[in-house]
KEKE-3310 file (N, C-alpha, C; in steps of 0.2 Angstrom, whole numbers, plus 5000, padded with zeros to 4 digits):
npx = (5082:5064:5065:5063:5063:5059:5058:5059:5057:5055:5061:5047:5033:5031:5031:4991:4991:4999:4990:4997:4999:5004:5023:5031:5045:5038:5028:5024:5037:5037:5040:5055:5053:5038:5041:5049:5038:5028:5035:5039:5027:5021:5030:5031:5018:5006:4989:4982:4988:4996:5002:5013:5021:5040:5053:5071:5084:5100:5117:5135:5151:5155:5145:5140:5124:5111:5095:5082:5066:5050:5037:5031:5023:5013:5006:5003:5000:4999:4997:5009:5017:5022:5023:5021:5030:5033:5043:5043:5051:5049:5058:5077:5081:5088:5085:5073:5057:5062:5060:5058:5055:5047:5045:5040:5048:5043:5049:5063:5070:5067:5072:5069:5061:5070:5066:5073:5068:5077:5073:5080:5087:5077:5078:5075:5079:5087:5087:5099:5100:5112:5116:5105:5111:5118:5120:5104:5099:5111:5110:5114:5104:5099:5097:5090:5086:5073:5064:5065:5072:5071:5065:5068:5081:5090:5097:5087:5089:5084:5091:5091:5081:5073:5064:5057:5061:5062:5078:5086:5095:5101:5108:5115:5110:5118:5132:5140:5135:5131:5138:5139:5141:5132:5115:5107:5092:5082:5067:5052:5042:5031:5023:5029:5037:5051:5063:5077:5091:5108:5122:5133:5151:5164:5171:5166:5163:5153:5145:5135:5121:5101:5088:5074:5066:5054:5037:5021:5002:4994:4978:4976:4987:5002:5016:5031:5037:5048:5067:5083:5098:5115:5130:5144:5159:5159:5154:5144:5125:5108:5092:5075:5060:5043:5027:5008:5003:4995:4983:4977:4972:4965:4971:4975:4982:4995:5009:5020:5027:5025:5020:5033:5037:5027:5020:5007:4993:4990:5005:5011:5004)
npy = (4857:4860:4872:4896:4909:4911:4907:4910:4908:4907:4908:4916:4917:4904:4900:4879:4889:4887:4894:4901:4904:4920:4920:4917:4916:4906:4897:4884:4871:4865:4849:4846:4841:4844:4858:4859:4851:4862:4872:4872:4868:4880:4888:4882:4878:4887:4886:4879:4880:4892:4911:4920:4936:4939:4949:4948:4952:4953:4957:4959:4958:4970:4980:4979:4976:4964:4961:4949:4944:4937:4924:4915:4899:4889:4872:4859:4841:4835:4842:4844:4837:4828:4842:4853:4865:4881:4890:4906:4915:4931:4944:4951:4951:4942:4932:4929:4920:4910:4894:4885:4869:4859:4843:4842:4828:4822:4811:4803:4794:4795:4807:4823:4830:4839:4851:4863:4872:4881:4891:4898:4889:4879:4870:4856:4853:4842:4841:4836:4826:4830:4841:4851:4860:4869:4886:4896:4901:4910:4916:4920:4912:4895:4881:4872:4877:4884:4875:4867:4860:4840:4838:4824:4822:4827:4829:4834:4847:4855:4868:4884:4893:4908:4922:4926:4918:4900:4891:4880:4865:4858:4844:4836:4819:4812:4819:4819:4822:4836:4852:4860:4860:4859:4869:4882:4885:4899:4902:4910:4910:4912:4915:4903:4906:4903:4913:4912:4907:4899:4893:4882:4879:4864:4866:4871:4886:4901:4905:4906:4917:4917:4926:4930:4947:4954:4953:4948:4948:4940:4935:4927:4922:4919:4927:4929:4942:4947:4943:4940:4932:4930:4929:4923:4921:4927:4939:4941:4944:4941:4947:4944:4950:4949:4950:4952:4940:4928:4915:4899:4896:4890:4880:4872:4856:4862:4857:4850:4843:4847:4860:4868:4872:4880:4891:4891:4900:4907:4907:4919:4932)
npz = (5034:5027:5019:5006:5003:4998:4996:5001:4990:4995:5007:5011:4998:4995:5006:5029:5042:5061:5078:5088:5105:5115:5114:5130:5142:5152:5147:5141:5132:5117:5108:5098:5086:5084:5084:5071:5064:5062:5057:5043:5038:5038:5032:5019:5014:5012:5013:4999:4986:4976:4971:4967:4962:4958:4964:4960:4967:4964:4970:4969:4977:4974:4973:4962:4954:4948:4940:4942:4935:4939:4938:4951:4952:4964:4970:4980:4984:4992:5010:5018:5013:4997:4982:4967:4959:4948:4940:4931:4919:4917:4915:4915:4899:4894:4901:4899:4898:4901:4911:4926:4933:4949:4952:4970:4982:4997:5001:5007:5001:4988:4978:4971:4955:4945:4931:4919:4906:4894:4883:4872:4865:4864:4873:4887:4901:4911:4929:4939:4954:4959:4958:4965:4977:4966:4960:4958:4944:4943:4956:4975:4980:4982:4971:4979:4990:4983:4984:4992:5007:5015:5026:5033:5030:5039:5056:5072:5082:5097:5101:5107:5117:5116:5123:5112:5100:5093:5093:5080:5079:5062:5057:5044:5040:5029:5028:5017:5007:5006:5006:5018:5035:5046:5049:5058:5063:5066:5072:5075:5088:5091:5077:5069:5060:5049:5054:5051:5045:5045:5040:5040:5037:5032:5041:5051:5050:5051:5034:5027:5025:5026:5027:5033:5032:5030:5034:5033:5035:5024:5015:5028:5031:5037:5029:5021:5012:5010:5005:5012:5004:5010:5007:5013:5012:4997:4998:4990:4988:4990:4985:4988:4984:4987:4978:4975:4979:4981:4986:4987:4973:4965:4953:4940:4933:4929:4929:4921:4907:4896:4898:4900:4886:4882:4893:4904:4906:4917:4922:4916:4917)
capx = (5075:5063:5063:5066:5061:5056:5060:5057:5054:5058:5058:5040:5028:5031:5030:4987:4994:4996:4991:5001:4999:5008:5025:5034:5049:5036:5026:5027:5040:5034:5046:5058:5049:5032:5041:5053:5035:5026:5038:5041:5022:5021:5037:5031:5010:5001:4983:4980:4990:4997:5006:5019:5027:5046:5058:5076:5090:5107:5122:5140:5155:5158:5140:5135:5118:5109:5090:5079:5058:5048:5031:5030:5017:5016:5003:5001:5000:4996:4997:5015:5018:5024:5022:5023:5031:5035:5043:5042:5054:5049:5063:5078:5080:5093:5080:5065:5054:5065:5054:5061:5048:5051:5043:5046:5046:5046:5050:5071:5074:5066:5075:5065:5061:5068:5068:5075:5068:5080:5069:5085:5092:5074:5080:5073:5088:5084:5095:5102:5102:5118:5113:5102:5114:5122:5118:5099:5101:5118:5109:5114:5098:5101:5090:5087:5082:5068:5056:5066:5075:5067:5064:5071:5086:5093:5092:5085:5092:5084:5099:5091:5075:5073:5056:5052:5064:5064:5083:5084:5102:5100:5112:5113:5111:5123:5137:5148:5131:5132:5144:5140:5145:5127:5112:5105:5086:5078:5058:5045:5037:5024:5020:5033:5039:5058:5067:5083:5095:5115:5125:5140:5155:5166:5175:5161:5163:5149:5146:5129:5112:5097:5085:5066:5068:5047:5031:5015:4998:4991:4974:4977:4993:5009:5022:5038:5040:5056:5071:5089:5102:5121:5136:5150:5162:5159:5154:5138:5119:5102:5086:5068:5054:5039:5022:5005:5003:4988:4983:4967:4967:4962:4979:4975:4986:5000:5014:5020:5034:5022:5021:5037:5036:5021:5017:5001:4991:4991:5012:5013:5000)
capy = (4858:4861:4880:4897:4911:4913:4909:4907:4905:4906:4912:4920:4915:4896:4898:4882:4892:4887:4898:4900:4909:4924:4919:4918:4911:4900:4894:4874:4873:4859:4843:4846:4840:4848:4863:4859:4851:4867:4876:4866:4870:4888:4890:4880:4874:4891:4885:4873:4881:4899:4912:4928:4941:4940:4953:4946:4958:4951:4963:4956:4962:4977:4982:4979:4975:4962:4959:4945:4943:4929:4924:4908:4893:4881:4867:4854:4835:4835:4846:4844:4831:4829:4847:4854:4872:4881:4897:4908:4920:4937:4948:4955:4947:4937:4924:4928:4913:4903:4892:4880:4865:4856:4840:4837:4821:4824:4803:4802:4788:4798:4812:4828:4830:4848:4852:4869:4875:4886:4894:4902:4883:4875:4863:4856:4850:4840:4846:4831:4827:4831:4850:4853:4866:4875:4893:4898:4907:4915:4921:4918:4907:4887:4877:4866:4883:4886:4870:4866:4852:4836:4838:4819:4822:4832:4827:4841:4847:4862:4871:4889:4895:4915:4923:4927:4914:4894:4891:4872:4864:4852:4841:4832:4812:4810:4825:4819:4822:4842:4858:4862:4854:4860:4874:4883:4889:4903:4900:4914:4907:4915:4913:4899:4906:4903:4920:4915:4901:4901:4888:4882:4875:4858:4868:4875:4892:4904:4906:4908:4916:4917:4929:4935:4953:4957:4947:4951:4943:4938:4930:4925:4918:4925:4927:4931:4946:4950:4938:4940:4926:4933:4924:4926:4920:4928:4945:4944:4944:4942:4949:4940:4954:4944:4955:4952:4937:4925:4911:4895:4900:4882:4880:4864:4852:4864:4856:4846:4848:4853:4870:4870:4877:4886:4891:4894:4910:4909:4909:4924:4936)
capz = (5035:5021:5021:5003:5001:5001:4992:4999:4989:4996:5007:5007:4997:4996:5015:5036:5050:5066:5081:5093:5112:5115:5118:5135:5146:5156:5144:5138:5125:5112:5108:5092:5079:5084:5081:5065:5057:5061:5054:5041:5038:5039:5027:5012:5012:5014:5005:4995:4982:4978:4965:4965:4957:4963:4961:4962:4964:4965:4971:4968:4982:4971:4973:4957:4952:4943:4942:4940:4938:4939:4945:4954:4956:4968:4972:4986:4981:4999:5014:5023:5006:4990:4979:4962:4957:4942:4937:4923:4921:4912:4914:4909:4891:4891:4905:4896:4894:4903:4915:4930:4938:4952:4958:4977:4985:5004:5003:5007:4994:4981:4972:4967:4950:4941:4926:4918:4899:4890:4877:4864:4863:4864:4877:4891:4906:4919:4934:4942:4961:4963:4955:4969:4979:4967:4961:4954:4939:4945:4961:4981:4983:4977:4970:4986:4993:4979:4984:5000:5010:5018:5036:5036:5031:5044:5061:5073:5089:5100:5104:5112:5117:5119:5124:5104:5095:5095:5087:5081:5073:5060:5054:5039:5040:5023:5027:5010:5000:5006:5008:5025:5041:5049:5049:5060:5060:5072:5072:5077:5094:5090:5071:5068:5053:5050:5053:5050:5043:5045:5038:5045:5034:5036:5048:5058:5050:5047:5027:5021:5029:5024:5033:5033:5031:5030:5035:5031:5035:5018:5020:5034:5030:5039:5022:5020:5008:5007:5013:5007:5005:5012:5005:5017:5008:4990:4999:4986:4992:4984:4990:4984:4986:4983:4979:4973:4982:4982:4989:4985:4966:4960:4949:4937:4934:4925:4929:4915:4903:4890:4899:4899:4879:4883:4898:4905:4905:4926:4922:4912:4920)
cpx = (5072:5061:5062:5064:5058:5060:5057:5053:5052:5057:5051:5034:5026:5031:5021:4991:4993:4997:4994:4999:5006:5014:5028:5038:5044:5033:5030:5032:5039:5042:5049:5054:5043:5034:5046:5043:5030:5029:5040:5032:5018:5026:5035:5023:5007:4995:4986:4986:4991:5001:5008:5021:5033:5051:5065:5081:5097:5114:5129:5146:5157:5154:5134:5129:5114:5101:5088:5070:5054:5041:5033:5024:5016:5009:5006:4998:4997:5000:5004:5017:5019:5022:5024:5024:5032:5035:5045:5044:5053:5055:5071:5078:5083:5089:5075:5063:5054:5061:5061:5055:5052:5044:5044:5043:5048:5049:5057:5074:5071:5068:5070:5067:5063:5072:5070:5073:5072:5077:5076:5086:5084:5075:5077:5080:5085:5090:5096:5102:5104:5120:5111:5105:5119:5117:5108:5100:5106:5116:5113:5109:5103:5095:5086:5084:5074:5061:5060:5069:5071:5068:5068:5077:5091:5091:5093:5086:5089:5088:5098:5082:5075:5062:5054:5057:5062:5069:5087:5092:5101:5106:5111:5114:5119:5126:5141:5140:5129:5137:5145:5139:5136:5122:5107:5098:5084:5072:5056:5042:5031:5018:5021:5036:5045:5061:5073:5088:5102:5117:5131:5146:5158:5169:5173:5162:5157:5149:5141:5123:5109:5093:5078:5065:5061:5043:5026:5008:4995:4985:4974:4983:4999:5014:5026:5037:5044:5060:5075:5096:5108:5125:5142:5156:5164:5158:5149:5133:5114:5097:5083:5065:5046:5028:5015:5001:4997:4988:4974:4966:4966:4967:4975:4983:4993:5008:5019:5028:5032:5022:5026:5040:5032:5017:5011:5000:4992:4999:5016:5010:5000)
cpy = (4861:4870:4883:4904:4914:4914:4909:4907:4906:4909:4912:4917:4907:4896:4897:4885:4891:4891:4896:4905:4913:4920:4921:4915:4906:4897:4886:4876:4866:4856:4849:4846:4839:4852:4862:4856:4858:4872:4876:4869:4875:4890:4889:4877:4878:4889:4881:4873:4890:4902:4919:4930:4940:4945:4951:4951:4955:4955:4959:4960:4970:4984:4985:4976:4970:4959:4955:4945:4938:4930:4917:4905:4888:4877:4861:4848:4835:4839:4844:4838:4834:4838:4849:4864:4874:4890:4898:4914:4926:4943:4946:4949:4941:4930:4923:4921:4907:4899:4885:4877:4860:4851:4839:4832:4823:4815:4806:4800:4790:4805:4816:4827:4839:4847:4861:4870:4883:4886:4897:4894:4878:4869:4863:4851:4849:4842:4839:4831:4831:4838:4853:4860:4868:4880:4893:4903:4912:4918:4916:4911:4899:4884:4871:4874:4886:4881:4868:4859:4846:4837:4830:4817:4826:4828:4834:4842:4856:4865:4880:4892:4902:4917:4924:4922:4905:4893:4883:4871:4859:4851:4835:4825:4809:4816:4825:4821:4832:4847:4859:4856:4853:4867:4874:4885:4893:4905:4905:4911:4907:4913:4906:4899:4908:4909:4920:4906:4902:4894:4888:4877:4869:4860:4871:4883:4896:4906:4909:4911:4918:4920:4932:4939:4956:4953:4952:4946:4942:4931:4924:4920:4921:4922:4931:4935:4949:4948:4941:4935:4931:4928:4927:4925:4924:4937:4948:4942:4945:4942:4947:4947:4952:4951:4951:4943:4934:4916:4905:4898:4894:4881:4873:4862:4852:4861:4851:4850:4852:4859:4873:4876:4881:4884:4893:4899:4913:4912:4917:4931:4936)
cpz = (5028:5020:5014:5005:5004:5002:4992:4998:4995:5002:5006:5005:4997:5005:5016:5039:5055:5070:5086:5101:5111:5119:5125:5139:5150:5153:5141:5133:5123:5111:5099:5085:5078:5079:5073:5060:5056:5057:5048:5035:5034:5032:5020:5010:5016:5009:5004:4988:4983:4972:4970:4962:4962:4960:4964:4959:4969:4966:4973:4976:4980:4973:4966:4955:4947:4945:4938:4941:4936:4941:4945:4957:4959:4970:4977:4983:4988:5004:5019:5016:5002:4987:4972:4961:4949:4942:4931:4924:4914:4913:4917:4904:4890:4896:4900:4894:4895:4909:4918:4933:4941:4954:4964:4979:4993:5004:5004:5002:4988:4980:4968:4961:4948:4937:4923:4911:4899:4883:4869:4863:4863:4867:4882:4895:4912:4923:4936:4950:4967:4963:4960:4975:4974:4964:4957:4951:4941:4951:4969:4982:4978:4976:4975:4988:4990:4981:4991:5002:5016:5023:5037:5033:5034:5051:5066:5083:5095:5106:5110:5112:5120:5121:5113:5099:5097:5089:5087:5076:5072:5057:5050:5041:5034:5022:5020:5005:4998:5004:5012:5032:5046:5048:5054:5059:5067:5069:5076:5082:5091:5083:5067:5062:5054:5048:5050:5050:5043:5045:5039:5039:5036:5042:5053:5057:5046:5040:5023:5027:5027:5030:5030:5034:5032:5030:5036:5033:5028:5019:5024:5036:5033:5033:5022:5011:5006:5011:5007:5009:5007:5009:5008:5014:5000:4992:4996:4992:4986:4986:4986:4989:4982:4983:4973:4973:4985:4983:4987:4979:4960:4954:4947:4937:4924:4924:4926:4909:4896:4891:4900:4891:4878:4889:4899:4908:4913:4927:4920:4913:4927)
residu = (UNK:UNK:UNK:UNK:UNK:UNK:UNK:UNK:UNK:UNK:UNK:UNK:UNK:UNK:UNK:UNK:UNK:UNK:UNK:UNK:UNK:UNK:UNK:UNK:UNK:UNK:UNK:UNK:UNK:UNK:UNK:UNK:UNK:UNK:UNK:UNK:UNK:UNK:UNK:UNK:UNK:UNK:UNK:UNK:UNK:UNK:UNK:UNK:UNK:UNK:UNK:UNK:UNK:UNK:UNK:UNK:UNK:UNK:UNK:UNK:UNK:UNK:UNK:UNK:UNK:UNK:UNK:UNK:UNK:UNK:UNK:UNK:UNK:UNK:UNK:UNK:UNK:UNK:UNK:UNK:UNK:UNK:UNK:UNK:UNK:UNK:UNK:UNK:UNK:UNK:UNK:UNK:UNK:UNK:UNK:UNK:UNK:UNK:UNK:UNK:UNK:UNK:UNK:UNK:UNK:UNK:UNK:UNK:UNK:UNK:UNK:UNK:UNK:UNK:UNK:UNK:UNK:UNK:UNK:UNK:UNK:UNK:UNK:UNK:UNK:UNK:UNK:UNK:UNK:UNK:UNK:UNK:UNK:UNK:UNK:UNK:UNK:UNK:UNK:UNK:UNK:UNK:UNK:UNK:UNK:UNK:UNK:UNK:UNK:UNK:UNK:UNK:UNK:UNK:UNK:UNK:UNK:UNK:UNK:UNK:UNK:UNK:UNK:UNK:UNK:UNK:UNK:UNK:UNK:UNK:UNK:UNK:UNK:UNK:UNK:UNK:UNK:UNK:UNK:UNK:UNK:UNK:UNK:UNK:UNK:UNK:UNK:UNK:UNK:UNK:UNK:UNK:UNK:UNK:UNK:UNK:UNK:UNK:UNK:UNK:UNK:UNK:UNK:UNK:UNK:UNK:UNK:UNK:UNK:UNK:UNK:UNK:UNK:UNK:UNK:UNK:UNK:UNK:UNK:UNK:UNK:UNK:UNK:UNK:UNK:UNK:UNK:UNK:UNK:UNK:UNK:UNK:UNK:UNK:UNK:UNK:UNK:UNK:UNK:UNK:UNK:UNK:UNK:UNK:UNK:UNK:UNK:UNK:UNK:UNK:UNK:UNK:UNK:UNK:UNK:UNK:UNK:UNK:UNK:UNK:UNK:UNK:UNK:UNK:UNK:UNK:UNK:UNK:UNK)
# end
């Protein structure tokens, strides 16, 4: 499911709105893939367009500490469709500068585009496909998490319905192209905003979760700011605290490799 963040990205800020009735056990429950494309919705195309400050803070099993800050840009090519993002990492020093852009293609047969500049080497590195889950910049989160996974490669099964959850298990269509066996999403009736992600290894064992720790209404947007990814395995975790957080701010057409060398003033302020 195409969730971050909110990261999303993640989480959060990359997360219209639809309204929903107060939930309740008698209440209609909508087919599967009402609610996966509302959800879907909500998570990743608030406005037309949008920006953040993010604060990443990475904590190892030991409980050591490492932080990351970012603002993040994203536009809508079209509204549940295609998108373009771009971060710009200002702290600490040793990121400085560095800028990650993502085209997505919700198509199946097309392969997001992301690019990553490293500013000390003057390089620009396309990630590759098959890049797509491993680490963002040494953090819990993965780069599928930062622009999100296609709704249609997954298929979508609604497995529990509480009075305040819809909790949906997707399964991959192409399992050899992943690391996990299936995941888990628990959806807000109410707001539809994905509370909470659990990813299941080939052996069907719990390993990763991803949770919506704080929501906000943001003109009129319900966002996520503050999720934190779990690694059950590694014992690390990495919290996204996302602030200052706006939405319809006419974003041109930044996202090019050009600004990968210089980024634009929306990036950097």
């Amino acid at each position: 499911m195409r969730l971050i963040l909110t990261v999303v990205f993640i989480l959060g800020f990359s997360l219209p709105l639809f309204a929903a009735d107060e939930p309740n056990s008698t209440r209609e429950i909508p087919d599967v893939q009402t609610i996966v494309n509302k959800a879907n919705i909500v998570a990743y195309y608030q406005g037309k367009d949008g920006k953040a400050k993010v604060k990443m803070t990475i904590t190892n099993k030991k409980g050591q500490k490492r932080e990351r800050q970012f603002i993040i840009l994203r536009k809508d090519v079209e509204d549940g469709g295609d998108q373009k993002y771009f971060v710009y990492f200002q702290k600490p020093a040793d990121v400085r500068k560095m800028v990650f852009m993502v085209h997505k293609h919700t198509d199946p047969k097309k392969d997001d585009d992301r690019w990553l500049y490293l500013p000390a080497l003057s390089l620009v590195r396309r990630i590759a496909a098959g890049d797509k889950r491993t680490s963002f910049v040494g953090s819990d989160f993965l780069y599928e998490d930062i622009s999100g996974r296609s709704l249609a490669e997954d298929t979508h099964e609604l497995i529990k319905t509480t009075d305040k959850l819809f909790v949906i298990k997707n399964v991959p269509k192409q399992p050899d192209t992943v690391e996990f066996n299936y995941f888990n999403v628990s959806i807000d009736r109410k707001t539809y905003v994905p509370m909470k992600m659990e990813f299941y290894d080939k052996k069907n064992k719990l390993y990763r979760i991803i949770e919506s720790k704080k929501v906000e209404k943001i003109q009129d947007f319900h966002t996520v700011v503050k999720s934190v990814v779990s690694n059950l395995k590694t014992g690390s975790k990495t919290e996204m605290e996302f602030s200052n957080v706006k939405y319809n701010i006419n974003l041109k057409d930044i996202f090019t490799e050009r600004y990968l060398h210089r980024p634009p003033r929306e990036a950097i302020r």
